[in-house]
LUMZALUM-149895 format. One record per residue (C-alpha): residue in one letter; x, y, z. Coordinates in steps of 0.05 Angstrom, whole numbers, plus 5000, padded with zeros to 4 digits. Layout:
# LUMZALUM-149895
AXYZ/...
//
This chain:
# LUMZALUM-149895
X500050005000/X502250754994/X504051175050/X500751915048/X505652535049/X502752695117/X504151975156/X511252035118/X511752645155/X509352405222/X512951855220/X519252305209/X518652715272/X517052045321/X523351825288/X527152375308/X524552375375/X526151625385/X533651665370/X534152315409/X532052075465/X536851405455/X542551775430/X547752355453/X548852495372/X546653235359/X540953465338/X542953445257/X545652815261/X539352475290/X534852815244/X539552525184/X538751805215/X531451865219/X530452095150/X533851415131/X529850985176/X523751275149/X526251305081/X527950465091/X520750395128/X517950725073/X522150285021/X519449585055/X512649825049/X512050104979/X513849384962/X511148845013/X510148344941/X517248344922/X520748104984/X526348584975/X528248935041/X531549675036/X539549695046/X539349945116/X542250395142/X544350195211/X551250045192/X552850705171/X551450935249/X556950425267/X551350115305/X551949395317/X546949035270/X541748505302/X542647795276/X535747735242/X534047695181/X531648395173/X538748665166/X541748155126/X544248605072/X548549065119/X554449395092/X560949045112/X567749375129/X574149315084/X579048775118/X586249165133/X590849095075/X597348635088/X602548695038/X606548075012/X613048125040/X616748284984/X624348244978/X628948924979/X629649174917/X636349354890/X638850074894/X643450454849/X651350464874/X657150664839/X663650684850/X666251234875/X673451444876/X673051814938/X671751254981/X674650724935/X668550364938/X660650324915/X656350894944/X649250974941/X646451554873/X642952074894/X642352644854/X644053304901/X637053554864/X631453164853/X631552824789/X637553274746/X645152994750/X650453424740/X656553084702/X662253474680/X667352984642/X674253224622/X675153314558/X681453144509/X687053584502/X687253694425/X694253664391/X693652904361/X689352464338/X685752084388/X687051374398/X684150804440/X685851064508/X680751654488/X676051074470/X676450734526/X674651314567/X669651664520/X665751084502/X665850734565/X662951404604/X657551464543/X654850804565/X654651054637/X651051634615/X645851274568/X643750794630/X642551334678/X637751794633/X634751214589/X634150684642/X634751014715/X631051564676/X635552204705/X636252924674/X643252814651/X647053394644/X653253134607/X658053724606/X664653614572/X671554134563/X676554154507/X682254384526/X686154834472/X690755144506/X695854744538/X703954654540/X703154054496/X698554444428/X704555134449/X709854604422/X706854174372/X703854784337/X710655184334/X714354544318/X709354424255/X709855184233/X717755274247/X719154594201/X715054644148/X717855374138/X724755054143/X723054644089/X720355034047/X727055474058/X732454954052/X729854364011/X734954393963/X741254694008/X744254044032/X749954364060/X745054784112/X740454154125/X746653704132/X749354224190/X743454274219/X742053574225/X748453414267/X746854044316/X739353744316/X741652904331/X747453164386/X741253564414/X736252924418/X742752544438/X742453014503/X735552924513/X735452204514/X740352094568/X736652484619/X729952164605/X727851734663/X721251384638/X724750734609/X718850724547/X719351454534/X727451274531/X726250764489/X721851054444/X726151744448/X733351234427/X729450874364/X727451524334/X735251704338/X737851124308/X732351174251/X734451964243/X742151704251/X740851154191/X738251624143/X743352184146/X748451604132/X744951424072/X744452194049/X751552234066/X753651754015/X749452063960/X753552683968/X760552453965/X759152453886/X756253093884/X749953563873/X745953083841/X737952853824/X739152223872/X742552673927/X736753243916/X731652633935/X734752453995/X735353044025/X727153154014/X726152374046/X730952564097/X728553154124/X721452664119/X724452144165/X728352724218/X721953164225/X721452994300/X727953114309/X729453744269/X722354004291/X724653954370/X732154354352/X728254844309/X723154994374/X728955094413/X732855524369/X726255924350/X720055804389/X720656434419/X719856784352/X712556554340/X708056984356/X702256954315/X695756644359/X693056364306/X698155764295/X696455634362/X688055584348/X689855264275/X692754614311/X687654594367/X681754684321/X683354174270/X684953614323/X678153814363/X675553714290/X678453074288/X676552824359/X669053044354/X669352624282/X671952014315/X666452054368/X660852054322/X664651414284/X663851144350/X655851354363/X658351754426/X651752284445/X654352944439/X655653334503/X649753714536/X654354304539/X661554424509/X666854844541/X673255004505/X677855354556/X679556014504/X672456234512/X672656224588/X679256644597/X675057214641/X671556644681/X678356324693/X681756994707/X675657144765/X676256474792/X684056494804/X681957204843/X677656914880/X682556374908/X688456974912/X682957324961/X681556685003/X688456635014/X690756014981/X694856254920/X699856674919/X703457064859/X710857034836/X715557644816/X714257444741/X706157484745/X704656704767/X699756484803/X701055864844/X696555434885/X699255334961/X697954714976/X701454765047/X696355365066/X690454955033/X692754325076/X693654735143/X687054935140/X682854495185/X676654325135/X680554205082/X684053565055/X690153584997/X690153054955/X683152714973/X683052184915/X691651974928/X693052234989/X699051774986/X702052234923/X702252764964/X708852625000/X711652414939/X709953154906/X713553374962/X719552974954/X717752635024/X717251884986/X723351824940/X724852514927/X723652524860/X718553064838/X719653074767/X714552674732/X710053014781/X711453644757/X712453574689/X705053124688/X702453734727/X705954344709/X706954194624/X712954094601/X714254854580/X713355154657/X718454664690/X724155094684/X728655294734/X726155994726/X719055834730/X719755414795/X725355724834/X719556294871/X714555694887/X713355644972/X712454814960/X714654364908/X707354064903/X704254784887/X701554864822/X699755444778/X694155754775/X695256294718/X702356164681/X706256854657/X706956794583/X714656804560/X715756974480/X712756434431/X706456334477/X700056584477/X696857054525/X691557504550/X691557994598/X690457964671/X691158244737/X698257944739/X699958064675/X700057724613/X699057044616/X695356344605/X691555864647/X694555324692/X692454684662/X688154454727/X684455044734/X680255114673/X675854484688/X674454834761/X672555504727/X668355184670/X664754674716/X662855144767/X660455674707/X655555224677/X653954694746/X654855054798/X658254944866/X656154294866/X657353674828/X653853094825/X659052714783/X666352864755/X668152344707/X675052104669/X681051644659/X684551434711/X690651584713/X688052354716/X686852204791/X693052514814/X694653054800/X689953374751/X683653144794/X686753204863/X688153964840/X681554084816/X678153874879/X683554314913/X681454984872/X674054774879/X674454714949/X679355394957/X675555794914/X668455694951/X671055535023/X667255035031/X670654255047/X664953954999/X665454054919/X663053364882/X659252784906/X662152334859/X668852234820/X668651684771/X675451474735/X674950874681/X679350344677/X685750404644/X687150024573/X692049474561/X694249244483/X694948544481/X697148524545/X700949094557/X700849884567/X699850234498/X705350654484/X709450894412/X715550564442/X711949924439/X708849984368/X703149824390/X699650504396/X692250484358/X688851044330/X681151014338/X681051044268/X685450504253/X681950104301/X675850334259/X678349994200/X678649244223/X672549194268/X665749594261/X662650074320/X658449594350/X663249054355/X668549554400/X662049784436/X660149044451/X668048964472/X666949454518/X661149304554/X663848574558/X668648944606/X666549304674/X668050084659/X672350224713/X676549594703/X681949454659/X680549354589/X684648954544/X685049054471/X687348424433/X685447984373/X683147534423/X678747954464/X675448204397/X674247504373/X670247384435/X665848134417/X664747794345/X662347154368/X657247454418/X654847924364/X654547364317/X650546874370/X645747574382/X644547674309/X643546984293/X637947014351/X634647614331/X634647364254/X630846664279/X625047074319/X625347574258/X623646984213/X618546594249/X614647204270/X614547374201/X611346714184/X607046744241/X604347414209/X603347044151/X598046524170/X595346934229/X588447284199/X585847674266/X589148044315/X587947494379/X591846924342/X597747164357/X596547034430/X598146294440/X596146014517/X602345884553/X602945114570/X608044914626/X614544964584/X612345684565/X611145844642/X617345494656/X621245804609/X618746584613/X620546464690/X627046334675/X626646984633/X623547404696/X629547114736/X634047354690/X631048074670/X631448154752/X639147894751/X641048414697/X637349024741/X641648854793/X647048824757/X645249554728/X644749754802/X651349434819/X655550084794/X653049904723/X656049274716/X655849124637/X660248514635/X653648224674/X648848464641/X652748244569/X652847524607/X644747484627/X644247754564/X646747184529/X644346624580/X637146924556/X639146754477/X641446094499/X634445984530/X630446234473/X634145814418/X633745204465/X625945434469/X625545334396/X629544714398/X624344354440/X618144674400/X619844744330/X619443974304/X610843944336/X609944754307/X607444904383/X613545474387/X610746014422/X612146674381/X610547214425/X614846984483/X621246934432/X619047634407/X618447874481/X625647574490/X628747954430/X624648584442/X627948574513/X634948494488/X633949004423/X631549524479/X637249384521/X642349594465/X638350044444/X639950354513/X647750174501/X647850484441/X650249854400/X643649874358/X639450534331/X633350714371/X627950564312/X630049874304/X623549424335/X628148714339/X635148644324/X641849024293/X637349304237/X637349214162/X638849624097/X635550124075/X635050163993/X636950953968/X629451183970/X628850984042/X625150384036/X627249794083/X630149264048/X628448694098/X621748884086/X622448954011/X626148213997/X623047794054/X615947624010/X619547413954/X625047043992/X619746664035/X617346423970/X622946203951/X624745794009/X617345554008/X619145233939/X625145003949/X621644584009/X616944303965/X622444103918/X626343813968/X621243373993/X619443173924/X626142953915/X627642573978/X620342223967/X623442013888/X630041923922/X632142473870/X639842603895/X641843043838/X635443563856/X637143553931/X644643653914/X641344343869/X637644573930/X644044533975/X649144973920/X643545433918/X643345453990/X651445494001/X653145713942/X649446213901/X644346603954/X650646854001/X652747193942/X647047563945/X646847674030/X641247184036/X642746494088/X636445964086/X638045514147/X634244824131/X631144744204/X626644064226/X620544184186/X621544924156/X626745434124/X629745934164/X630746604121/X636147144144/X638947714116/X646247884120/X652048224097/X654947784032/X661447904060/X660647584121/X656246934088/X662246904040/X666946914099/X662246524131/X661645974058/X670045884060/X670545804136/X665345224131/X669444954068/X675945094098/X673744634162/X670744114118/X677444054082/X680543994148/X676043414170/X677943094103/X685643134123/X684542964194/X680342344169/X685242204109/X690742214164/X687241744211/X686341214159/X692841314138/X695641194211/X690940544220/X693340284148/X700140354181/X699040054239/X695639454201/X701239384154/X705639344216/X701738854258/X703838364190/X709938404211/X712637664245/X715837734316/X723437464283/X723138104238/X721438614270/X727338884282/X728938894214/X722639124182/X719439534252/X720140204263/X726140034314/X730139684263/X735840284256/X737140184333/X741139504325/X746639314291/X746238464300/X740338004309/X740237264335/X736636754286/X730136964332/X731137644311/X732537874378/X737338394376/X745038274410/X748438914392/X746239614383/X748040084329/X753940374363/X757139574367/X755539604443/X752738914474/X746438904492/X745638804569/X741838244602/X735938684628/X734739044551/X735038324527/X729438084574/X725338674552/X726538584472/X725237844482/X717338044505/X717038564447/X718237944398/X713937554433/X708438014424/X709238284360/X708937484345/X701937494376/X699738104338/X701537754268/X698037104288/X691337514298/X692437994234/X693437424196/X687837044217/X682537684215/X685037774138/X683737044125/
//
């Protein structure tokens, strides 16, 4: 029945009445519970025929409800929420050179890093050392914005102006003017030449680094070997032949005329610009060699002539803190004794143990400190004689005649070597650093220093969080040095192995540990690229023909049965292996391992599924997708590729994976129908076809079928690699011909000698020239010398007989 408005509303008020008179709630809240109890009294009654009672609304009073059946519908709590105990997930560390040992990242600010790398001093061409450094810190920086997902800011410095560019440049400029002066005055060259050798003569005996020595004496002899030969040319006079070999000699003496020509007239240049010539041309170079190499451009790039006012300001500001001081011919030096004395400051916080040794304290020998530190043109007597300690440093060097300068508040003069990368880091990061990155043997002093001026210059103990330093590089073995000849441009090393496969070498090794650069550590970078591209080809192919067959959209989705769940565990586990491994200070050599362990499983996958057809796709595809993405993030493959190293392009930009791969799966698709023809008809002169066209004609043309259990793998690859690949696989089957021709040889031999009977095998036995008399048993009495054979050699040569007798018994009686 229906309930009129007015009994709604009297029923509202004796409602509200009721639960006032129950309750303490206030007034509002008791009239908003009544309305609800009415509202549900009203509910039941408007439909007594349906049996459906009103929610009620008792529970929202936090009431306790009556156990009848009237409130059977009330409205239950949510149970408390207890979290699986899960494990503790890895962190980022890296190592960190300051505490020699793996410290927690955290960015200073939020989510932006602040790296400042040292940059190359340009005045050569960069070799593998650079690479090892350069490429190994590119990597670092890829993982922590692409998979860590920081705000990198990668700055890097290049540094053209240094002691090192001063003296190649003027060298370069003050030979080829000599040659173009004197090429054809033998008499002057021939002078010259002598001054120049008993010069290099000098400098040789007081070098004290035995490689540099080395190196230093060969280039002598070399210089020493082709004046001898010029000599003799001109005993007969001006001639043609004599003209030439005064042009190839002054080719062959160029180091050494070009270092007696600097000293006789390096003060003379004076023109800046052969300075910035040099410097920009190998800065040129580097940046070339970096892009060969798929290095990411800096964030920021400093070059230390553009920051001469910065530089100037920052070497003021130590002056004013009281931790420089300034020499009688406009120097500026560091004091390290002041800095040191100072009780919140630390010298030397990366090798404190150099420090005695800069101050003669360990062996007393401070000059491969200085000359490392100082440059090789500011370790004069007369440069050195005003400075308060011998480990001080400068600051701001006073320009002598044949250097460049600018002016300052001390004079005219040039930046220390150490203080640019203070001045330019703190310009564009501030004065603090999340990261400072380079090689290692920078540590001391050129990073100890910069700390130093950091630390001086803002008074403050703290400059960088982290200092990073890569490993060094060995060749083969051992250091890389000229005097070894085993010094390797990056561009040489260019031109025997591709970009990836150095990349791939150098995440096989951990980035601050050694790396060693050998035919045999390369060989192991082709192989894994070979066993990753061979992978990535297979889930290429039989995705493709998955594609092919699959209509709608949900049959690529297979149901995974237990050796799918098996096997993508095994996956999980190893996904989680390599993100600790990336949070173990970026452990590549790891992460290169897992990463391989997860190829093995997916081709032993396919091993197991591929003869029934019941290969899961998408998990191989998941597999490869990982493993593309992670060197995507490594920078071994581009970022568009979807699976794999990537493929051709044709000249209009059209893929030419994509292009071939229909016609080529028709191909194989025919030649499998052949093929089964022919082994059905026992047809071996059609199978024979298929298999040249296989091994023989189609790598020609970069294409590899792979006859599989019950299908055709098709891969694209380079033709010089399947031809490679073509005469390797010949070349091994023509040494398992030899090896098999030798063994049947050997067991013909052996047969033939097994003929032999007991009383003649001494005669006609492979120890027949050992003897000199046998007795009518063919034992032997005498050996080749005439000596007598002794009683106890007799015994033994008796049971030799005797068993060769044995053997040609049975021989004879098998052949029969």
């Amino acid at each position: 029945m229906m309930v009129e408005p007015e009994t709604s509303y009297l029923l509202l008020v004796l409602a509200t009445a009721i639960v006032a008179a129950l309750t303490p709630l206030g007034l509002r809240s008791v009239f908003s519970i009544s309305r609800r109890i009415v509202s549900g009294t009203l509910t039941r009654i408007a439909f007594p025929l349906t049996g459906q009672t009103a929610f009620s609304t008792i529970a929202d009073t936090n009431m306790a409800a009556p156990n009848t059946s009237n409130f059977s519908s009330v409205r239950r709590k949510m149970p408390p929420w207890v979290p699986h105990n899960a494990k503790e997930a890895p962190v980022l560390k890296l190592y960190n050179s300051l505490t020699r040992q793996k410290e927690v990242f955290r960015p200073i600010s939020g989510n932006q890093v602040k790296l400042y790398i040292c940059g190359p001093t340009v005045y050569d061409s960069a070799h593998m050392g650079h690479a090892r450094a350069y490429l190994s810190f590119d990597i670092l920086r890829r993982v922590l914005s692409q998979y860590f997902n920081y705000d990198v800011l990668y700055v890097m410095n290049i540094t053209d102006i240094d002691d090192k560019i001063i003296k190649r440049a003027r060298q370069g400029y003050l030979f080829d003017r000599y040659v173009a002066e004197n090429h054809n005055d033998s008499v002057t060259v021939a002078k010259d030449s002598i001054k120049a050798l008993d010069q290099w003569r000098d400098k040789v005996k007081v070098e004290t680094d035995p490689d540099k020595k080395k190196m230093l004496n060969e280039m002598f002899n070399k210089v020493h070997h082709s004046a001898t030969a010029w000599e003799r040319t001109l005993k007969d006079g001006p001639t043609s032949e004599a003209a030439n070999e005064c042009v190839n000699f002054l080719n062959s003496a160029k180091d050494v005329l070009s270092d007696y020509l600097d000293n006789q007239y390096g003060d003379t240049v004076n023109d800046h610009s052969i300075f910035a010539k040099l410097a920009k041309y190998y800065e040129n170079d580097f940046l070339q060699d970096m892009k060969l190499l798929n290095v990411l451009p800096p964030t920021i790039l400093t070059r230390v002539s553009e920051y001469i006012p910065e530089i100037i300001e920052y070497v003021a500001t130590i002056l004013k803190n009281d931790y420089g001081y300034v020499t009688s011919d406009g120097s500026v030096y560091f004091d390290t004794a002041r800095f040191q004395a100072n009780q919140k400051h630390f010298y030397a916080k990366l090798v404190p143990e150099a420090f005695n040794n800069a101050e003669g304290g360990a062996d007393n020998d401070v000059s491969g400190y200085m000359k490392e530190s100082e440059g090789e043109l500011s370790i004069g007597a007369d440069r050195t004689q005003e400075k308060k300690n011998n480990s001080d440093f400068a600051l701001w060097k006073a320009s002598k005649a044949g250097e460049p300068f600018w002016d300052s508040p001390w004079g005219k003069g040039r930046p220390g070597w150490h203080i640019e990368c203070s001045a330019m880091s703190t310009s564009i990061c501030g004065d603090k650093l999340d990261i400072h990155a380079g090689g290692f043997d920078l540590k001391f002093p050129h990073h100890d220093n910069e700390i130093a001026q950091c630390e001086a210059h803002f008074d403050d103990p703290h400059w960088v969080n982290f200092f990073l330093h890569c490993g060094t590089l060995r060749i083969a073995g051992s250091k890389m040095s000229k005097s070894l000849k085993n010094f390797i441009s990056i561009k040489n090393a260019l031109k025997e192995f591709t970009t990836r496969q150095l990349r791939i070498l150098f995440l096989m090794h951990t980035w601050n540990d050694v790396l060693d650069y050998s035919s045999q550590t390369m060989d192991r970078a082709c192989q894994f690229e070979k066993v990753a591209k061979e992978f990535f080809l297979l889930v290429k192919d039989i995705g493709r023909k998955k594609k092919a067959v699959t209509t709608e959209a949900s049959g690529s989705y297979q149901k995974f049965n237990q050796l799918e769940l098996d096997t993508f565990k095994s996956f999980n586990d190893l996904k989680l292996e390599i993100h600790a491994a990336l949070c173990d200070s970026i452990d590549t050599r790891t992460v290169i391992e897992k990463v391989r362990a997860i190829i093995v499983l997916g081709n032993g996958y396919y091993t197991q599924t591929e003869g029934d057809g019941s290969t899961n796709v998408e998990l191989l595809v998941n597999m490869a997708e990982y493993i593309t993405g992670l060197f995507k993030m490594f920078g071994v493959v581009p970022q568009n590729n979807d699976i794999g190293f990537g493929s051709e392009s044709t000249s209009d930009g059209v893929n030419k994976e994509e292009l071939l791969m229909p016609y080529l799966t028709a191909l194989a698709d025919f030649r499998e129908t052949v093929r089964a023809s022919a082994r059905t008809q026992k047809n071996t002169d059609i199978l024979n076809e298929c298999d040249r066209i296989r091994d023989e004609v189609l790598p020609l043309l970069g294409v590899r079928f792979e006859d599989r259990a019950n299908q055709t793998i098709v891969k694209l690859e380079d033709p010089e690699t399947l031809l490679r690949e073509v005469e390797q696989k010949k070349a091994a089957a023509q040494a398992k011909l030899i090896e098999k021709q030798k063994r049947e040889e050997e067991a013909r031999k052996k047969a033939e000698l097994k003929l032999i009977p007991g009383n003649e095998w001494f005669l006609r036995g492979p120890d027949a020239d050992k003897y000199s008399k046998l007795d009518e048993k063919g034992i032997p009495t005498h050996l080749k010398n005439g000596e007598e054979v002794s009683k106890k050699l007799r015994s033994k040569l008796e049971k030799v007989v005797d068993n060769q007798e044995k053997s040609h018994n049975a021989a004879v009686k098998a052949k029969a």
